[in-house]
C-alpha positions as CSV (number, residue, x, y, z in Angstrom):
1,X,-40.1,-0.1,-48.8
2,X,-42.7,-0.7,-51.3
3,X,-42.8,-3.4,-53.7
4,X,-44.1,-1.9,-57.2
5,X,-46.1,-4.1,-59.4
6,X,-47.0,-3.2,-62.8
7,X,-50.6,-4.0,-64.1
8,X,-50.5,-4.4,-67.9
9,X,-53.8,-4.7,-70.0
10,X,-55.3,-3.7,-73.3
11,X,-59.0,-3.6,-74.2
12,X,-62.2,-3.1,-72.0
13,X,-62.5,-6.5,-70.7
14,X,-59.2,-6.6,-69.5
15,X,-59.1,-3.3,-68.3
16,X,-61.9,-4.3,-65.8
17,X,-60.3,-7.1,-64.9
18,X,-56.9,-5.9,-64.4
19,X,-58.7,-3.0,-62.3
20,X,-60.3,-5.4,-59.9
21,X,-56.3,-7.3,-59.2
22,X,-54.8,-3.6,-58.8
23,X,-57.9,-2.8,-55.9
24,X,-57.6,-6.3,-54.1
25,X,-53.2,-6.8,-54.7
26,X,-53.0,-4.1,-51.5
27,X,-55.4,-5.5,-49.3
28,X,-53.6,-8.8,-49.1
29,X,-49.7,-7.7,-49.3
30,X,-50.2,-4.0,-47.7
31,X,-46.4,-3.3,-49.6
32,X,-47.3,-3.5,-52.8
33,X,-48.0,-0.4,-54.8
34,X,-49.6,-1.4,-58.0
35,X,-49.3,0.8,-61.1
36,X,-52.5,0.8,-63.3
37,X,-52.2,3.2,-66.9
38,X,-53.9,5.0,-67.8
39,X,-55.6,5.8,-64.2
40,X,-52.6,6.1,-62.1
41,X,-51.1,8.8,-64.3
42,X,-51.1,12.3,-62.9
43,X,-52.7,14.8,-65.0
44,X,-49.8,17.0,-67.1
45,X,-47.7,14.6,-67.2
46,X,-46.7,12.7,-70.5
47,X,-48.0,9.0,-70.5
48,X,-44.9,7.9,-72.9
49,X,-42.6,9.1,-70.2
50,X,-44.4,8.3,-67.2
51,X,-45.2,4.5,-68.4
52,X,-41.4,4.0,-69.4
53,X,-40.1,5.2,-65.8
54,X,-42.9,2.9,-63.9
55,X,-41.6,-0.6,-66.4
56,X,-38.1,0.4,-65.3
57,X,-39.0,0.8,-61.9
58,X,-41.2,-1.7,-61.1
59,X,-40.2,-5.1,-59.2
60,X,-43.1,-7.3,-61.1
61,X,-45.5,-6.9,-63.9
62,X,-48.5,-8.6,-64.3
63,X,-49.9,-8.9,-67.8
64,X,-53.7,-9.2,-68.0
65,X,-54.9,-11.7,-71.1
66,X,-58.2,-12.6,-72.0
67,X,-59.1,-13.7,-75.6
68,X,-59.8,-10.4,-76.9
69,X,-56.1,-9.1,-76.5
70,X,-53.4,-11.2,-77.1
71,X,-52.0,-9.4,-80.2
72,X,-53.3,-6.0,-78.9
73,X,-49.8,-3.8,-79.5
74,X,-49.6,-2.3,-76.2
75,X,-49.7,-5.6,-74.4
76,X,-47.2,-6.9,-76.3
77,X,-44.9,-3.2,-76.0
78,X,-45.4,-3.4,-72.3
79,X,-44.5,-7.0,-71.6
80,X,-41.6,-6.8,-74.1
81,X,-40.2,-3.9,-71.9
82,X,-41.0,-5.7,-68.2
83,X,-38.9,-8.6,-69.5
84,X,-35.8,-5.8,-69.7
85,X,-36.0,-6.2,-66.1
86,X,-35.8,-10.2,-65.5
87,X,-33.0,-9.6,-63.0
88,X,-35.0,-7.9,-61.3
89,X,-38.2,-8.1,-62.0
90,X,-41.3,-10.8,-62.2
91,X,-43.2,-11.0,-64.9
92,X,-46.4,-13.2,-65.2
93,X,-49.5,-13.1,-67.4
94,X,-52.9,-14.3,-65.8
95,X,-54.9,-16.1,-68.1
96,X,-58.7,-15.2,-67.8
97,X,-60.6,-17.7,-69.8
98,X,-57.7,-19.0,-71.7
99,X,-55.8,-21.9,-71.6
100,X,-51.6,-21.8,-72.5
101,X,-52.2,-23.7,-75.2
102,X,-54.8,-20.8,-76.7
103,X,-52.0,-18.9,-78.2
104,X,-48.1,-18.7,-79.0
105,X,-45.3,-15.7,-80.0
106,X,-43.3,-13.8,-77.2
107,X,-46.1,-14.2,-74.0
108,X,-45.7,-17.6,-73.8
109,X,-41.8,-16.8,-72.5
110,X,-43.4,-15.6,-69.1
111,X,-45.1,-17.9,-66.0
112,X,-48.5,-18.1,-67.0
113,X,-51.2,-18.0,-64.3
114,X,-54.6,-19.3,-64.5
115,X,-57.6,-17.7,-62.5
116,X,-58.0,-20.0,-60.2
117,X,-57.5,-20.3,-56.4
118,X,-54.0,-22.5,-57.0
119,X,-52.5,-21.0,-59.6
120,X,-53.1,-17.8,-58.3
121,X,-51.9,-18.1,-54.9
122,X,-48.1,-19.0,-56.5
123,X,-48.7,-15.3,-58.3
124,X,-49.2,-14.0,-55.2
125,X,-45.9,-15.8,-53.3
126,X,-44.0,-14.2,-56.1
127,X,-45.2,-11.2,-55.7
128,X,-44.5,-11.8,-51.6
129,X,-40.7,-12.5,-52.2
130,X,-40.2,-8.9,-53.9
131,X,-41.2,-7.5,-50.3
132,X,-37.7,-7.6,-48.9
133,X,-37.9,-7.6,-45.1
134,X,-42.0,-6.4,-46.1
135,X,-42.8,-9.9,-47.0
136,X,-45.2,-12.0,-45.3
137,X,-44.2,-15.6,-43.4
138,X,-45.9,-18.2,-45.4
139,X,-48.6,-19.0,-42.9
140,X,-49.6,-15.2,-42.8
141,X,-49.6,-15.1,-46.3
142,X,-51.7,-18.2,-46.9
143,X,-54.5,-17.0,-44.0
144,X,-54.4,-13.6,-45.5
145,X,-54.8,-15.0,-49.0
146,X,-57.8,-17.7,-48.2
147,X,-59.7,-14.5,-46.5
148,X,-59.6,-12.3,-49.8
149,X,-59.3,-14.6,-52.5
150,X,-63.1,-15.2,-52.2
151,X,-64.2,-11.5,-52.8
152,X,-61.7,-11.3,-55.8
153,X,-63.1,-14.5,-57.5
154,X,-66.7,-13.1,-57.0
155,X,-65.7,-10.1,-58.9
156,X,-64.0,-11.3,-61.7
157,X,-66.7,-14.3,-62.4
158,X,-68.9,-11.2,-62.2
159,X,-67.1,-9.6,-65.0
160,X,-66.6,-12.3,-67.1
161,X,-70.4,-13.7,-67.0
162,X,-71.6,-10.1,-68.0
163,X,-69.3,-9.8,-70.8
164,X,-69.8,-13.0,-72.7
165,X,-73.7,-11.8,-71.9
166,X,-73.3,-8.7,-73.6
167,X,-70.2,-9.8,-76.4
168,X,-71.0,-13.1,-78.0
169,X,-73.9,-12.7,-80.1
170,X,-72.5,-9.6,-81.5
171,X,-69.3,-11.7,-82.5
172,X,-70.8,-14.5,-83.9
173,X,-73.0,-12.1,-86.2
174,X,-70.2,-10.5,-87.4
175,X,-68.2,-14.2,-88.2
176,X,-71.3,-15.1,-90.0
177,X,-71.4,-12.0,-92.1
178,X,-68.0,-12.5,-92.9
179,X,-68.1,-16.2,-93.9
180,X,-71.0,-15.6,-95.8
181,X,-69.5,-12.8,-97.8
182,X,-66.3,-14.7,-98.6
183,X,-68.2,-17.9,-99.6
184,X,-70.2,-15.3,-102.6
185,X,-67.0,-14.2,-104.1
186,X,-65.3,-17.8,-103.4
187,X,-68.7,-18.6,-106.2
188,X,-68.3,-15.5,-108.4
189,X,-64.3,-16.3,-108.9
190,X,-65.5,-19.9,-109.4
191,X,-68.5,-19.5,-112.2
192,X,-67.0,-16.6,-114.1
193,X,-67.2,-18.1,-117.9
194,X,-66.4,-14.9,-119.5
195,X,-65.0,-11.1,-119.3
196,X,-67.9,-9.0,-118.6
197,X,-70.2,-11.2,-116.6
198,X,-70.1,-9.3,-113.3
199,X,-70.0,-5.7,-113.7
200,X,-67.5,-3.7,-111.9
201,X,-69.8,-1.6,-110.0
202,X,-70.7,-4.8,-109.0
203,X,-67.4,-6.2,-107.7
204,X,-66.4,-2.4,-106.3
205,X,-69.4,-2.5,-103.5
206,X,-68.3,-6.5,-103.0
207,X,-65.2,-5.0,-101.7
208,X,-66.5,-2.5,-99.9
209,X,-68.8,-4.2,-98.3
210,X,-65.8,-7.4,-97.2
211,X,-64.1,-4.3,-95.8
212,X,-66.8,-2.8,-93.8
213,X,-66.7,-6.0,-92.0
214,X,-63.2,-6.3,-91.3
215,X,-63.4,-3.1,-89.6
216,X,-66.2,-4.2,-87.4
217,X,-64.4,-7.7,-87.0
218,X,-61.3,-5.6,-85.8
219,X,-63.7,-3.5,-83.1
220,X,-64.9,-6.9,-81.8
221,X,-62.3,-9.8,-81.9
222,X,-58.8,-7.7,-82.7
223,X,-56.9,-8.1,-85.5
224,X,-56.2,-11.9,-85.9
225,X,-59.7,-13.0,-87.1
226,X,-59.9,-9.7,-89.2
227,X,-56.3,-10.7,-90.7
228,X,-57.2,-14.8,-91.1
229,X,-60.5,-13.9,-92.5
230,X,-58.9,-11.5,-94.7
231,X,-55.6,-14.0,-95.8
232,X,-58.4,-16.1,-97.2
233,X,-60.4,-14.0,-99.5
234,X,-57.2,-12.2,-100.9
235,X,-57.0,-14.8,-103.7
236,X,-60.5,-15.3,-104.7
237,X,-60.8,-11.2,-104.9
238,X,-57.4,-11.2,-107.2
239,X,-59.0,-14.3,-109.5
240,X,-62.0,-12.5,-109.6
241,X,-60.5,-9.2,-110.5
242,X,-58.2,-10.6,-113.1
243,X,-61.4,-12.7,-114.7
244,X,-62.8,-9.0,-115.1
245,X,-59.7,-7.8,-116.3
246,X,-59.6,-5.0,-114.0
247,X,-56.7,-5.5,-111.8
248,X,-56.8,-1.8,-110.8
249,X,-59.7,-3.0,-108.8
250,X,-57.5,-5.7,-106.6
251,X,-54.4,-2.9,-106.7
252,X,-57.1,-0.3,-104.9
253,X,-58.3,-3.2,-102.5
254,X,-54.9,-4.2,-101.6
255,X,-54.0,-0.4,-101.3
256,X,-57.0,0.7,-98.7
257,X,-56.7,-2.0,-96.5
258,X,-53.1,-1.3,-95.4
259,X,-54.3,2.0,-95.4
260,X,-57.1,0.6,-92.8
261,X,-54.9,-1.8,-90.4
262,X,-52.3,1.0,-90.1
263,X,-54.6,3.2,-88.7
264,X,-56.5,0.9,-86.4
265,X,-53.4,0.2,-85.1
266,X,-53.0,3.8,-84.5
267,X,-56.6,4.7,-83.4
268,X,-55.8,1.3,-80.8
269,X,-52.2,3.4,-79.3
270,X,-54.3,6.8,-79.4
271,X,-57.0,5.1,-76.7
272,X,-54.5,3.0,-75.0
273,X,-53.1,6.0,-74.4
């Protein structure tokens, strides 16, 4: 009988990543049957329904990090429902770039598993002893496993190298952009002397302008640097909107970007799906 393994990721980078472990995960244990959303969905049916009977079904999940999705919602949804299933079911996050240390909240509850040729290796001996009267004898598994692990190491160094390539200036712009911005209205709040220096036209485009680049922070990074970045202008903007005597102006500001983190969460759950 097949072993079912479910492949959790959010995010491009993980998606290729968590693609190349759901290609090689056959090749070495030929009774596993991984589960990869959205790909492995058949057309017509209803993702909702077809992702919640594959997380109760399955007999190990892997969870796919990397450092732009660890407070992605639909990693944290999916591993919260695998972990339904701890009497039956193995749930493990592989680390790609990251360290256990590089973050906290519920995914530090499962095994963590570095990329690399140890660690990995105990993933794949747990993923063995869900195999029943399937699974491999240790020697087979470890001559099976030093033949293909190899080819999958090549692949994801592959992926990896191109992405901080094509990803890290980009990111760094936009932090730059950011800091810069929040340092000029740290200076406004600071040297306002009197009602009326700053006009509001002004202090309206300063704030949509620190907006602007919370969105494009969110595209990039996720939500965390956009909600750090945003925790520490929140006051300055208020002092400096009170020094204008226009609270209105910190009331809109306040109002829009809920407005904009609700519906990047949803836009994020509309291409998950």
């Amino acid at each position: 009988m097949a072993s079912k393994v479910f492949i959790s990721w959010s995010g491009e980078l993980s998606k290729k990543l968590a693609e190349e472990v759901r290609l090689w995960l056959p090749g070495v244990l030929q009774f596993v049957k991984p589960y990869f959303t959205p790909n492995d969905i058949e057309k017509g049916t209803r993702w909702s329904t077809e992702i919640a009977s594959e997380l109760e079904s399955s007999n190990a999940g892997i969870i796919c990090l990397t450092k732009d999705n660890l407070n992605k919602p639909w990693i944290l949804f999916e591993a919260g429902a695998l972990s339904k299933n701890f009497g039956k079911a193995n749930v493990c996050t592989i680390l790609f770039n990251l360290d256990s240390v590089d973050f906290t909240g519920p995914l530090t509850s499962f095994q963590a598993t570095k990329f690399d040729k140890t660690d990995f290796k105990k993933l794949l001996t747990t993923i063995n002893n869900t195999g029943g009267e399937s699974k491999l004898e240790s020697a087979v598994l470890n001559d099976v496993f030093e033949m293909w692990w190899p080819k999958l190491e090549t692949k994801i160094n592959d992926i990896l190298s191109s992405h901080v390539n094509e990803g890290e200036d980009n990111l760094r712009s936009e932090r730059e952009i950011l800091e810069e911005v929040l340092e000029l209205t740290r200076m406004n709040a600071k040297r306002l002397p009197r009602q009326g220096e700053v006009s509001r036209e002004t202090v309206h485009r300063l704030l949509e302008i620190i907006q602007e680049m919370q969105y494009r922070m969110m595209k990039i990074s996720g939500g965390k640097e956009s909600m750090i970045f945003f925790e520490e202008m929140r006051m300055s903007i208020k002092r400096l909107c009170m020094e204008l005597d226009s609270p209105e102006l910190y009331e809109r500001f306040m109002i829009r970007n809920e407005k904009f983190f609700n519906e990047k969460y949803l836009i994020e759950s509309d291409e998950k799906k």
